[in-house]
PDBQT receptor file of N, H, CA, C and O in Angstrom, charges set to zero:
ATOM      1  N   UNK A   1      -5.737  -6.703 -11.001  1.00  0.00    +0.000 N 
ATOM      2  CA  UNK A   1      -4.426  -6.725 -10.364  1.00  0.00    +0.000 C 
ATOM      3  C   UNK A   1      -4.410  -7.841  -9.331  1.00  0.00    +0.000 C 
ATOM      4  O   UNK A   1      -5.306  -7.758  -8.492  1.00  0.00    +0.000 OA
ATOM      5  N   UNK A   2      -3.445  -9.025  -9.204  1.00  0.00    +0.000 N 
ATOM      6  H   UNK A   2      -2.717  -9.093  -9.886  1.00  0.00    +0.000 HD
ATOM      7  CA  UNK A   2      -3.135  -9.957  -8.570  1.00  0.00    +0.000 C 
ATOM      8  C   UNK A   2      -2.293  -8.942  -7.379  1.00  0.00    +0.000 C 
ATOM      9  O   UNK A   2      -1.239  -8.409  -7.727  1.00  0.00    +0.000 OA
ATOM     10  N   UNK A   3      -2.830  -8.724  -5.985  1.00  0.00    +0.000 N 
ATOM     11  H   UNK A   3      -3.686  -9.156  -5.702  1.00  0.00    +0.000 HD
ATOM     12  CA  UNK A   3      -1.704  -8.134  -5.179  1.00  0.00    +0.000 C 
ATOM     13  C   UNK A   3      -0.938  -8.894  -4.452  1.00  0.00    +0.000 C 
ATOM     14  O   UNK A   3      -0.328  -8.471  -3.470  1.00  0.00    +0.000 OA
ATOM     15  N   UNK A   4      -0.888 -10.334  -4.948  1.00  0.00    +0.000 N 
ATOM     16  H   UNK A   4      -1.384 -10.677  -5.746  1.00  0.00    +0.000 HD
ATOM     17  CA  UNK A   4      -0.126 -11.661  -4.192  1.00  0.00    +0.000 C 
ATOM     18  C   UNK A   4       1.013 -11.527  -5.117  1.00  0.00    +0.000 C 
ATOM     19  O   UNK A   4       2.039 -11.931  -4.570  1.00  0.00    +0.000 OA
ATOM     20  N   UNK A   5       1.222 -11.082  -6.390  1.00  0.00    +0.000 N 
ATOM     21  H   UNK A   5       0.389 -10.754  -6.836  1.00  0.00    +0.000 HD
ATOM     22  CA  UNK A   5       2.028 -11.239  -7.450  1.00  0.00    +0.000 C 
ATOM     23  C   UNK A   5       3.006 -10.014  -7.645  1.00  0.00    +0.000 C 
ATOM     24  O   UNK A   5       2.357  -8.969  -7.612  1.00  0.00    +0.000 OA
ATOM     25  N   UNK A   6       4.120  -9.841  -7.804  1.00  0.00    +0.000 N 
ATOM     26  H   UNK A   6       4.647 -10.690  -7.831  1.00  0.00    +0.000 HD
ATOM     27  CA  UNK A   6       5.107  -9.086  -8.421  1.00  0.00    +0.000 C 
ATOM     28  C   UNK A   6       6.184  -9.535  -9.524  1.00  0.00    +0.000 C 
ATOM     29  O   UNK A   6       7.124 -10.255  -9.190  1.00  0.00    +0.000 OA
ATOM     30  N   UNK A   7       6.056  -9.177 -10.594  1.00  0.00    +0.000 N 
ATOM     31  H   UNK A   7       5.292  -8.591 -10.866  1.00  0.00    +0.000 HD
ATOM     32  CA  UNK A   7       6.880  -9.873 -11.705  1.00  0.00    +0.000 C 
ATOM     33  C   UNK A   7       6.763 -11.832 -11.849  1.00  0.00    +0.000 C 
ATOM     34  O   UNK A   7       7.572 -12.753 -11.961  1.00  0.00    +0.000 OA
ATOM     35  N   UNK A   8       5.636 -11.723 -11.783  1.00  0.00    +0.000 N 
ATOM     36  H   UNK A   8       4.979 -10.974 -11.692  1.00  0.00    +0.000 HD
ATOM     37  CA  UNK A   8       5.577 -13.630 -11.842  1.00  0.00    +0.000 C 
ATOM     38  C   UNK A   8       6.458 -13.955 -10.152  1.00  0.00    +0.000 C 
ATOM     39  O   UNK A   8       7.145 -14.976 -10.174  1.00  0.00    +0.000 OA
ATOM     40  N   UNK A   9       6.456 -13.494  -9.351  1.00  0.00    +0.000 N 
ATOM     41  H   UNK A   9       5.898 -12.664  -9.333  1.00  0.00    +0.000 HD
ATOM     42  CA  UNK A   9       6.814 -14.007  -7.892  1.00  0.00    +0.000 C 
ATOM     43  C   UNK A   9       5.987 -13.860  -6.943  1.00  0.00    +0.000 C 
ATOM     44  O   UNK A   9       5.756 -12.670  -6.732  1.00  0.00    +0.000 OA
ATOM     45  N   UNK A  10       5.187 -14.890  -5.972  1.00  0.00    +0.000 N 
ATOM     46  H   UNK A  10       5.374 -15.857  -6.143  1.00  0.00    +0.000 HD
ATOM     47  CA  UNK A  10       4.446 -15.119  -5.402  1.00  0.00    +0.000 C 
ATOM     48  C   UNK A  10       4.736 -14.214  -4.006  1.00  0.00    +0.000 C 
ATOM     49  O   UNK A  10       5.613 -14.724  -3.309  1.00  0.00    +0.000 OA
ATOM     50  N   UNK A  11       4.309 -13.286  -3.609  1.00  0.00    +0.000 N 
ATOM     51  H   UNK A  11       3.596 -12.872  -4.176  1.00  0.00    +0.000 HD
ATOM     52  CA  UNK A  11       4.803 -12.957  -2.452  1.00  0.00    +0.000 C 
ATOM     53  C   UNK A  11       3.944 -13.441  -1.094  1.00  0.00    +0.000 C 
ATOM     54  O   UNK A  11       2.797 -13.765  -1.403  1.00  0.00    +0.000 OA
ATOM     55  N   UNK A  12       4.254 -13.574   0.436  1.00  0.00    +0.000 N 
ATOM     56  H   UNK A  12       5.185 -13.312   0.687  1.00  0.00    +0.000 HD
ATOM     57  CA  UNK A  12       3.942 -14.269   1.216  1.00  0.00    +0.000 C 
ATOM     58  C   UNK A  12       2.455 -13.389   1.782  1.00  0.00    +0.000 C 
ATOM     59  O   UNK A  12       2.225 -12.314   1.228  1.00  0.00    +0.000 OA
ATOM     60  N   UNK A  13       1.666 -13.786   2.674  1.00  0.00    +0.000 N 
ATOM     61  H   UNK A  13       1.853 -14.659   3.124  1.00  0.00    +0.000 HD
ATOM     62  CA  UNK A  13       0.406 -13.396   3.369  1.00  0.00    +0.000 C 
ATOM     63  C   UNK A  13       1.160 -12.218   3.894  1.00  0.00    +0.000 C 
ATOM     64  O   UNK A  13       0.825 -11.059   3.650  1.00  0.00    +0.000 OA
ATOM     65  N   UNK A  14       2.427 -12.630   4.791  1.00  0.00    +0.000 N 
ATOM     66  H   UNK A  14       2.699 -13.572   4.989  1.00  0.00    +0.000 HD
ATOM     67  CA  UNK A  14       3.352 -11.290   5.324  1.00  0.00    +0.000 C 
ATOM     68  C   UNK A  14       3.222 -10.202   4.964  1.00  0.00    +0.000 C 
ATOM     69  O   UNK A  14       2.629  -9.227   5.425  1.00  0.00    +0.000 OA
ATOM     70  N   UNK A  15       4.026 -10.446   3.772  1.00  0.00    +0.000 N 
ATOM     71  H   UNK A  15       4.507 -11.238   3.398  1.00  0.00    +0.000 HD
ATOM     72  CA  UNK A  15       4.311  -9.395   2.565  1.00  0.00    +0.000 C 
ATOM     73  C   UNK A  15       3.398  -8.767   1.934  1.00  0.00    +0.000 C 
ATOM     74  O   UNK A  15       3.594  -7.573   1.705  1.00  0.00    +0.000 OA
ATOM     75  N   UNK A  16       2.461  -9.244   1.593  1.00  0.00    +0.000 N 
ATOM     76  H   UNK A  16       2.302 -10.214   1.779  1.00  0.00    +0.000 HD
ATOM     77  CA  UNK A  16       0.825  -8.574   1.156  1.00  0.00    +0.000 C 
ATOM     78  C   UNK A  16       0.485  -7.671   1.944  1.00  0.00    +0.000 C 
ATOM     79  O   UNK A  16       0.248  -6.537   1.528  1.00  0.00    +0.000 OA
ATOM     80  N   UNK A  17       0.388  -8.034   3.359  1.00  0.00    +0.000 N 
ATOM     81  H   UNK A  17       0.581  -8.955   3.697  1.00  0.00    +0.000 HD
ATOM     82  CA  UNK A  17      -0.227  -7.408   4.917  1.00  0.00    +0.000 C 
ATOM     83  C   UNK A  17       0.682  -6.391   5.060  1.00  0.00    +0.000 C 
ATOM     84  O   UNK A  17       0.175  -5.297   5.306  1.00  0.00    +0.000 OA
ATOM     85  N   UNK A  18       2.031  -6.437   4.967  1.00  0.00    +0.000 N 
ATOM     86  H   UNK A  18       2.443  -7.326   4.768  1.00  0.00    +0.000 HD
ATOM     87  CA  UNK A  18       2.811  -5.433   5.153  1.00  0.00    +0.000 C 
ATOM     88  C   UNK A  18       2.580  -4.080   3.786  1.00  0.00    +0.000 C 
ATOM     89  O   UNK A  18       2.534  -2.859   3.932  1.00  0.00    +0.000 OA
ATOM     90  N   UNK A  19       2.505  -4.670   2.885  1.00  0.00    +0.000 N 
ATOM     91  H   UNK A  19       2.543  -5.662   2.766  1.00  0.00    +0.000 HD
ATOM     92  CA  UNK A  19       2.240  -3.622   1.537  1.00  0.00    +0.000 C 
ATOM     93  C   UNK A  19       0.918  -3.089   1.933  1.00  0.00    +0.000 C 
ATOM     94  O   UNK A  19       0.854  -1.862   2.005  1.00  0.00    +0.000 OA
ATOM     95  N   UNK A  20      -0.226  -3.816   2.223  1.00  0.00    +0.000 N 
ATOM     96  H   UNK A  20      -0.173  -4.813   2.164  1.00  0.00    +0.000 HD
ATOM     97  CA  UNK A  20      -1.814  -2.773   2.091  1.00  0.00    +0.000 C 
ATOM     98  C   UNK A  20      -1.223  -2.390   3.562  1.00  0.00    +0.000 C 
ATOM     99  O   UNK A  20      -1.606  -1.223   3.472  1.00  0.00    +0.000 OA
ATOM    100  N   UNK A  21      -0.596  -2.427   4.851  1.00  0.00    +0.000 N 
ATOM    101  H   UNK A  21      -0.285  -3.375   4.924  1.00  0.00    +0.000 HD
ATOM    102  CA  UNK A  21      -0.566  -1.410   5.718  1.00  0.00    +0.000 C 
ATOM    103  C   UNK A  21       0.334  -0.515   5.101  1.00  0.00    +0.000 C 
ATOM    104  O   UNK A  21       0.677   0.040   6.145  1.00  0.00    +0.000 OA
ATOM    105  N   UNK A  22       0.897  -0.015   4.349  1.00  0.00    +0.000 N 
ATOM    106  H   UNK A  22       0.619  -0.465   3.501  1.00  0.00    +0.000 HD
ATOM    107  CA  UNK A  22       2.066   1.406   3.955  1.00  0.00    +0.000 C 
ATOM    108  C   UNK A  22       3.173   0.609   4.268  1.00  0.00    +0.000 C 
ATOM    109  O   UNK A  22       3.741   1.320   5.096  1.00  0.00    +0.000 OA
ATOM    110  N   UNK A  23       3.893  -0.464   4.141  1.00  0.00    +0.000 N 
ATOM    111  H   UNK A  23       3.432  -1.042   3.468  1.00  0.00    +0.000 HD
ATOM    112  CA  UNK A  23       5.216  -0.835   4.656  1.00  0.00    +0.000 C 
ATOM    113  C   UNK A  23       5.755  -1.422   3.063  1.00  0.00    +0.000 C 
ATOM    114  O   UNK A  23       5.117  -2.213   2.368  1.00  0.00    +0.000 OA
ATOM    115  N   UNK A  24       6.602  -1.030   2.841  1.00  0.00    +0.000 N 
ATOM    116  H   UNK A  24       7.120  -0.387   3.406  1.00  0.00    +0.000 HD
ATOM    117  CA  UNK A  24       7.741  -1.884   2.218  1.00  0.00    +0.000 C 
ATOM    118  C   UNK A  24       7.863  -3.299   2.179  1.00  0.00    +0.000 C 
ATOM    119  O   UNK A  24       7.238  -4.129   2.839  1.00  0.00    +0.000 OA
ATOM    120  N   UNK A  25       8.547  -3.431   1.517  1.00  0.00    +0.000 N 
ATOM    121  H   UNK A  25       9.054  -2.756   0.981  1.00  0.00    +0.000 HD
ATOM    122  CA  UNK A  25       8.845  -5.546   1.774  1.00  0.00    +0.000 C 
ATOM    123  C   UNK A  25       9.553  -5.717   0.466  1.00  0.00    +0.000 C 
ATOM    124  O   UNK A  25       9.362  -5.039  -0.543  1.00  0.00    +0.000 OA
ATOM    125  N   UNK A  26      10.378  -6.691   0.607  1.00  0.00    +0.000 N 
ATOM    126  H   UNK A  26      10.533  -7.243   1.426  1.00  0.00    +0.000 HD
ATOM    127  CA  UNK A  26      11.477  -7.010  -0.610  1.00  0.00    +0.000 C 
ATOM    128  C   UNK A  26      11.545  -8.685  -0.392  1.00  0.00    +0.000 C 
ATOM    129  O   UNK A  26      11.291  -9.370   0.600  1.00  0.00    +0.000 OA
ATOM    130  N   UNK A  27      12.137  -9.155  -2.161  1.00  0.00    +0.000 N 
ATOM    131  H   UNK A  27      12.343  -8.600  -2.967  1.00  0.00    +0.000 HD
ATOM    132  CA  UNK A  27      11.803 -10.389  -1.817  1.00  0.00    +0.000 C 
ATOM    133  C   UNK A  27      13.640 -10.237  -3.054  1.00  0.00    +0.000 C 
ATOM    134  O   UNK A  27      14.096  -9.200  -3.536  1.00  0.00    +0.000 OA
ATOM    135  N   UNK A  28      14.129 -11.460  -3.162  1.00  0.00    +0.000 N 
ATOM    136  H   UNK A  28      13.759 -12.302  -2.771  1.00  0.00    +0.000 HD
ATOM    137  CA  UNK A  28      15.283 -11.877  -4.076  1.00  0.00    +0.000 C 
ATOM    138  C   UNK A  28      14.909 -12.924  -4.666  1.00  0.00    +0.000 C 
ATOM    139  O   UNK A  28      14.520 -13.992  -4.191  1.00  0.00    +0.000 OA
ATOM    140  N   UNK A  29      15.065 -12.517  -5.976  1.00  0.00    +0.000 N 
ATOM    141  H   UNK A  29      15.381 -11.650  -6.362  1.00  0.00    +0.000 HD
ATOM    142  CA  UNK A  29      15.147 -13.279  -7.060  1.00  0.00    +0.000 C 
ATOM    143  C   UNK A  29      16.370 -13.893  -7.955  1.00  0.00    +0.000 C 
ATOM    144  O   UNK A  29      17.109 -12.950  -8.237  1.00  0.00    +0.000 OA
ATOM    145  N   UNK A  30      16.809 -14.971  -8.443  1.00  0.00    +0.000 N 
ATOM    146  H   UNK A  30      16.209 -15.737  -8.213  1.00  0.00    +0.000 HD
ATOM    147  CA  UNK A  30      18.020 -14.957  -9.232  1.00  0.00    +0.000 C 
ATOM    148  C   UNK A  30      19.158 -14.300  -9.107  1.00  0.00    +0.000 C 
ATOM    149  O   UNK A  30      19.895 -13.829  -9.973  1.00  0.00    +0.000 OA
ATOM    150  N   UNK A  31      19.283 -14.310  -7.366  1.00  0.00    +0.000 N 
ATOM    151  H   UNK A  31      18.685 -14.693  -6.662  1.00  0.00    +0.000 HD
ATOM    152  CA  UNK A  31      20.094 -13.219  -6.884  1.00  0.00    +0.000 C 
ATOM    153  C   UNK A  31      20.107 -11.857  -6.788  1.00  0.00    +0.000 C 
ATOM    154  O   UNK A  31      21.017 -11.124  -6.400  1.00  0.00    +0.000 OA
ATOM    155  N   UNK A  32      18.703 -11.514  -7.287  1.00  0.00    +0.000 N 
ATOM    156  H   UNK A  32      17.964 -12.110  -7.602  1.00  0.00    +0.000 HD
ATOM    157  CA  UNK A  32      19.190 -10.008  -6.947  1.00  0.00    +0.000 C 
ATOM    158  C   UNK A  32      17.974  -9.627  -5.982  1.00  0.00    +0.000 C 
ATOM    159  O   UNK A  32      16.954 -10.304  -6.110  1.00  0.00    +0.000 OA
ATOM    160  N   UNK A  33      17.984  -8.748  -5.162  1.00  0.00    +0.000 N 
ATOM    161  H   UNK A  33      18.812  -8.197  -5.058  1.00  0.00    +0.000 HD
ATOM    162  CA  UNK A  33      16.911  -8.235  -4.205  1.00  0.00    +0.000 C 
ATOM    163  C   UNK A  33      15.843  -7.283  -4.497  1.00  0.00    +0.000 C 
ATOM    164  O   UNK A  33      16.252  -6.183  -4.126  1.00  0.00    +0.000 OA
ATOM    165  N   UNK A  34      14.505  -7.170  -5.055  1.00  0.00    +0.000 N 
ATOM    166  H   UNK A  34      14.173  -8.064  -5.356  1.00  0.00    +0.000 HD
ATOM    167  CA  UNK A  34      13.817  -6.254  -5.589  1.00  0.00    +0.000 C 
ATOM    168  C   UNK A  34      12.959  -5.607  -4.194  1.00  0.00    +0.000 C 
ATOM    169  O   UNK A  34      12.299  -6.450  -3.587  1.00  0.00    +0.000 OA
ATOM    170  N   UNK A  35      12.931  -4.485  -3.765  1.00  0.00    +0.000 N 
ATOM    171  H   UNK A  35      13.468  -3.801  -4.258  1.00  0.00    +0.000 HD
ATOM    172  CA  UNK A  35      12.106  -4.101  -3.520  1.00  0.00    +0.000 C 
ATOM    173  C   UNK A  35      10.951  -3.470  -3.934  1.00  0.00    +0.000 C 
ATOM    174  O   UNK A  35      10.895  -2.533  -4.730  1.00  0.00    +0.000 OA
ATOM    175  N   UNK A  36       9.742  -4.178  -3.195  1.00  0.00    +0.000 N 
ATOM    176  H   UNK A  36       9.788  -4.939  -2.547  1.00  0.00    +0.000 HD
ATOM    177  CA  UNK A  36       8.635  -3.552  -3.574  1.00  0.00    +0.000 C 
ATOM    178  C   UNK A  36       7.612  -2.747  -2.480  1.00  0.00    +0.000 C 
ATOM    179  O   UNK A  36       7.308  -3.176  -1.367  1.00  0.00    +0.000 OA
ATOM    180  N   UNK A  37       7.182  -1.524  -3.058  1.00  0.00    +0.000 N 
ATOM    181  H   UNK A  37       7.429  -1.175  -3.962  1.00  0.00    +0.000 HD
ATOM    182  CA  UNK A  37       6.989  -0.207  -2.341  1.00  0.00    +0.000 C 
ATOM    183  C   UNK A  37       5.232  -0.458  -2.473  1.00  0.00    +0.000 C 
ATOM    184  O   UNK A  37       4.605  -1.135  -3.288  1.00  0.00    +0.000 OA
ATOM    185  N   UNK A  38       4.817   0.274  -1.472  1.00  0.00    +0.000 N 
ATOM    186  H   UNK A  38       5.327   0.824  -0.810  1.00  0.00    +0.000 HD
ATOM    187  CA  UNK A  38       3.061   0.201  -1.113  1.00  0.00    +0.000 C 
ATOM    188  C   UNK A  38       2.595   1.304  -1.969  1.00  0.00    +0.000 C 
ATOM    189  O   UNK A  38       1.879   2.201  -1.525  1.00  0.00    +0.000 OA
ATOM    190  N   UNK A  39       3.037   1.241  -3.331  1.00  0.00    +0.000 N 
ATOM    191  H   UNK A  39       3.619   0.512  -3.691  1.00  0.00    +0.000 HD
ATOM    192  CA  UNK A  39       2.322   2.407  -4.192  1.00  0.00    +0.000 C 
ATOM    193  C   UNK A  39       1.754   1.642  -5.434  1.00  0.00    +0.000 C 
ATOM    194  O   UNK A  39       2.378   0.671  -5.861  1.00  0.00    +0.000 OA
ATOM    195  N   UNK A  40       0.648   2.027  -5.996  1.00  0.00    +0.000 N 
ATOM    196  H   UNK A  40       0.141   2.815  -5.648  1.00  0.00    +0.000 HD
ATOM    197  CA  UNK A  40       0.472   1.748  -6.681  1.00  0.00    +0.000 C 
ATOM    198  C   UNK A  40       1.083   1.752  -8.326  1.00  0.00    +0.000 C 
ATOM    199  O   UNK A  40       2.245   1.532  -7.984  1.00  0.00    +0.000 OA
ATOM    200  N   UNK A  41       1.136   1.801  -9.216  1.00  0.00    +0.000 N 
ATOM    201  H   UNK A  41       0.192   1.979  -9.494  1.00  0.00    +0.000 HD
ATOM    202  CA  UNK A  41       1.648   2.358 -10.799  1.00  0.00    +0.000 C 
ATOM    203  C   UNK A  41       0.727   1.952 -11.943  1.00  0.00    +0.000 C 
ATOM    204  O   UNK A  41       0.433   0.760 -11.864  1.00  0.00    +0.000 OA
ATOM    205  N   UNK A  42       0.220   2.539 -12.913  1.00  0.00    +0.000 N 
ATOM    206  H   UNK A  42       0.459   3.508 -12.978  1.00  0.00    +0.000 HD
ATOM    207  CA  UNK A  42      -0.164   1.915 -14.001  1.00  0.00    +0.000 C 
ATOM    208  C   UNK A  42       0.794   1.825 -14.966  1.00  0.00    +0.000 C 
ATOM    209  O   UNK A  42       1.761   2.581 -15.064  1.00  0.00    +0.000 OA
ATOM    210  N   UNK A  43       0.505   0.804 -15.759  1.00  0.00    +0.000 N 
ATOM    211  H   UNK A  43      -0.280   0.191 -15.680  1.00  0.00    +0.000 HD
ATOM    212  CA  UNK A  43       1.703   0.071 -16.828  1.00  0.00    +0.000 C 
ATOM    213  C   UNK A  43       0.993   0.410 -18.210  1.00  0.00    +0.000 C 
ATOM    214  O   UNK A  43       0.025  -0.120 -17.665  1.00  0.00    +0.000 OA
ATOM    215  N   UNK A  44       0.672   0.666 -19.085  1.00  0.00    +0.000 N 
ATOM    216  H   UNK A  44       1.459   1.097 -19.528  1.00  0.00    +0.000 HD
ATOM    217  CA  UNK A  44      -0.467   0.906 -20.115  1.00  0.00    +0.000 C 
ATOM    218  C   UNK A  44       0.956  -0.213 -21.408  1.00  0.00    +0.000 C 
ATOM    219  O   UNK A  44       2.088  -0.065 -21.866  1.00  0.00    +0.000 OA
ATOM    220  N   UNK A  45      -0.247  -1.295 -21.430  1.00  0.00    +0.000 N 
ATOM    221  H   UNK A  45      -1.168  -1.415 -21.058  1.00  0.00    +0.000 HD
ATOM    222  CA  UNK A  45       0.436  -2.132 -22.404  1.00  0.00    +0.000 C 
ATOM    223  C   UNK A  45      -0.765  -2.690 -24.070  1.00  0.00    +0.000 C 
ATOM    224  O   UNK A  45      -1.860  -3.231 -23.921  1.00  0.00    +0.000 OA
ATOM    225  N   UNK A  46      -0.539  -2.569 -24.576  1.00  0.00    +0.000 N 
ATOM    226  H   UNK A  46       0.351  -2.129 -24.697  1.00  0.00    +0.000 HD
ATOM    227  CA  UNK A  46      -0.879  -3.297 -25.950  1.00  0.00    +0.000 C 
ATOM    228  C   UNK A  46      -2.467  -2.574 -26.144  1.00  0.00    +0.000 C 
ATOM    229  O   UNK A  46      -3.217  -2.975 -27.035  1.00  0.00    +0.000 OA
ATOM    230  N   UNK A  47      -2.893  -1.383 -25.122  1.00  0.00    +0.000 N 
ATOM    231  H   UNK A  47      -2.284  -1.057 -24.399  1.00  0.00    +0.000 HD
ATOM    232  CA  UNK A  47      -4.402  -0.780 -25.570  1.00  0.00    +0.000 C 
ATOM    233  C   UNK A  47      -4.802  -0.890 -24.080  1.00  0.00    +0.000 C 
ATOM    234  O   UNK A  47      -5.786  -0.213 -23.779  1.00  0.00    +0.000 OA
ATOM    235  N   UNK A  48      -4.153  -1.708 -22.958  1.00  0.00    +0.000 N 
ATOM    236  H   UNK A  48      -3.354  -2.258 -23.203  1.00  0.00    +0.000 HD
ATOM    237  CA  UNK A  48      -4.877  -1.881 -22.191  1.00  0.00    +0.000 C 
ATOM    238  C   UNK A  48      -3.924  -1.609 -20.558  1.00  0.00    +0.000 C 
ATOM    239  O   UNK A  48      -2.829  -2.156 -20.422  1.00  0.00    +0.000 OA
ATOM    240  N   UNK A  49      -4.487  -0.764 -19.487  1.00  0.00    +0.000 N 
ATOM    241  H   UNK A  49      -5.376  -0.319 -19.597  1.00  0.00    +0.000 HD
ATOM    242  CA  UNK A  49      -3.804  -0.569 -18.512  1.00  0.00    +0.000 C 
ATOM    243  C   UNK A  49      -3.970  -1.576 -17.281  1.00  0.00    +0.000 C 
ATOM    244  O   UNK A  49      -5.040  -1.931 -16.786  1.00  0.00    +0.000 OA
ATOM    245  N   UNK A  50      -2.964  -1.876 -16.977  1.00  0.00    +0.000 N 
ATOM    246  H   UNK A  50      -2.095  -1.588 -17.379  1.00  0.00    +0.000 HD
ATOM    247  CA  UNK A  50      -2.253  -2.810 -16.082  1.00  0.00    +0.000 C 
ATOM    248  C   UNK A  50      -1.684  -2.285 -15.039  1.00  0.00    +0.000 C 
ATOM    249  O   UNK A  50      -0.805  -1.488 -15.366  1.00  0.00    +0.000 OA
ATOM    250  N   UNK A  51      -1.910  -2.475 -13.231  1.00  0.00    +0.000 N 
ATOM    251  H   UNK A  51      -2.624  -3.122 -12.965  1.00  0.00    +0.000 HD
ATOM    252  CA  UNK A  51      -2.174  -1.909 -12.229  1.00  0.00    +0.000 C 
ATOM    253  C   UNK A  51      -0.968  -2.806 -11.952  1.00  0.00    +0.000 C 
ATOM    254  O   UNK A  51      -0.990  -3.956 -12.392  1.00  0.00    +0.000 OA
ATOM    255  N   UNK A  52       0.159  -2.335 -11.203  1.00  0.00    +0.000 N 
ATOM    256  H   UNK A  52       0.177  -1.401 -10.845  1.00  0.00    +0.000 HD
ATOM    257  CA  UNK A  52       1.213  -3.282 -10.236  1.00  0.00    +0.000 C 
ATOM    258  C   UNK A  52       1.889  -2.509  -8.862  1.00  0.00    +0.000 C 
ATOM    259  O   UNK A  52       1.702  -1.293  -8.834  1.00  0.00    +0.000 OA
ATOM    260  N   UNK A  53       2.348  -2.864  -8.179  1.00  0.00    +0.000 N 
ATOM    261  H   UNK A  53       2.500  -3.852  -8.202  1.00  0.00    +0.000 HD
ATOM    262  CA  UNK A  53       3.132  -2.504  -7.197  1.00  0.00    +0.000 C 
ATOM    263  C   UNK A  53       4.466  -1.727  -7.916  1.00  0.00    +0.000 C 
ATOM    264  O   UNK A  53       5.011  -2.044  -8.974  1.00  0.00    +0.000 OA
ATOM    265  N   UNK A  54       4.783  -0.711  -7.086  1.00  0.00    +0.000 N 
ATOM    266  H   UNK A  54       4.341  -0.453  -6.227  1.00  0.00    +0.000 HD
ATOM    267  CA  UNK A  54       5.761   0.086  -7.406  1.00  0.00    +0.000 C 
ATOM    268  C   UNK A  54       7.311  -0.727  -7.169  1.00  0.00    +0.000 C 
ATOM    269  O   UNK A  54       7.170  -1.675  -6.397  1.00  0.00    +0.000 OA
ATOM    270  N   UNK A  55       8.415  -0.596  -7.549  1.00  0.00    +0.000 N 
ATOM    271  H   UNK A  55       8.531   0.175  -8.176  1.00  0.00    +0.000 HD
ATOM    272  CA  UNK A  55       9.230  -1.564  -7.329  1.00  0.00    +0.000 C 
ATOM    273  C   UNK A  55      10.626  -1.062  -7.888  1.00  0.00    +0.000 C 
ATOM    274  O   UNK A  55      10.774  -0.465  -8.954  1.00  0.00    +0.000 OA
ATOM    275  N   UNK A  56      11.511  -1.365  -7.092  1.00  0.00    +0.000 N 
ATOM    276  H   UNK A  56      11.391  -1.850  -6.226  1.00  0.00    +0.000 HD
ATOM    277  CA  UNK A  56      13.271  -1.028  -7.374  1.00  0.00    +0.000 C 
ATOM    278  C   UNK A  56      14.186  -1.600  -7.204  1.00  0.00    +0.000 C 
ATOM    279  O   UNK A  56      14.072  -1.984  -6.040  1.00  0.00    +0.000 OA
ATOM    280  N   UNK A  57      15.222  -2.007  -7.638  1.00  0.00    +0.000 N 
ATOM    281  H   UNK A  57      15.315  -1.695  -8.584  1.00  0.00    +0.000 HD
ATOM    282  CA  UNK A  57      16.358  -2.969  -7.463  1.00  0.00    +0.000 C 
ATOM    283  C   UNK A  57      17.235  -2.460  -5.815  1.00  0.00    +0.000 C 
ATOM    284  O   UNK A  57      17.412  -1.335  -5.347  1.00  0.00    +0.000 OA
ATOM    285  N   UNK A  58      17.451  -3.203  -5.526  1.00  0.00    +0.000 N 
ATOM    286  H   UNK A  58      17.307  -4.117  -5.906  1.00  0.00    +0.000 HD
ATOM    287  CA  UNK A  58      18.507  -3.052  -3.982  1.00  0.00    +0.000 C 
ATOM    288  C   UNK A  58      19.821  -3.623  -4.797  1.00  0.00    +0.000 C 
ATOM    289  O   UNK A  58      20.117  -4.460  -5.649  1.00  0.00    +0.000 OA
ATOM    290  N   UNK A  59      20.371  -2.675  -4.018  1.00  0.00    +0.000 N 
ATOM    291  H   UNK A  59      20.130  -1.995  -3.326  1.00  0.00    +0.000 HD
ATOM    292  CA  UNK A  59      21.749  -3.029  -3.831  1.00  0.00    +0.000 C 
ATOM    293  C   UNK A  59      22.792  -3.916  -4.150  1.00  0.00    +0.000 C 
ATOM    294  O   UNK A  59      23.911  -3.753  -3.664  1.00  0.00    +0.000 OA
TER     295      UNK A  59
């Protein structure tokens, strides 16, 4: 698991630091605002499981 990465978007030293302390942080993409949550999720793709940040559309 890349924890600098969410959906191919680089997130900042900030934003990293804020996620491993329990905080929230949201970044916008192509106009729309994703937040991403300090939880973990597994993704289980093609045989093999894949670890990412938990994550939800804003508003």
């Amino acid at each position: 698991m890349n924890i600098a990465k969410v959906y191919g978007v680089e997130l900042s030293a900030a934003q990293v630091k804020a996620l491993l302390g329990g905080k929230s942080t949201s970044y916008t993409s192509k106009g729309k605002k994703t937040i991403v949550r300090p939880e973990i999720v597994e993704n289980p793709y093609n045989g093999k499981v894949y670890y990412q940040w938990k994550t939800e559309r804003g508003k």
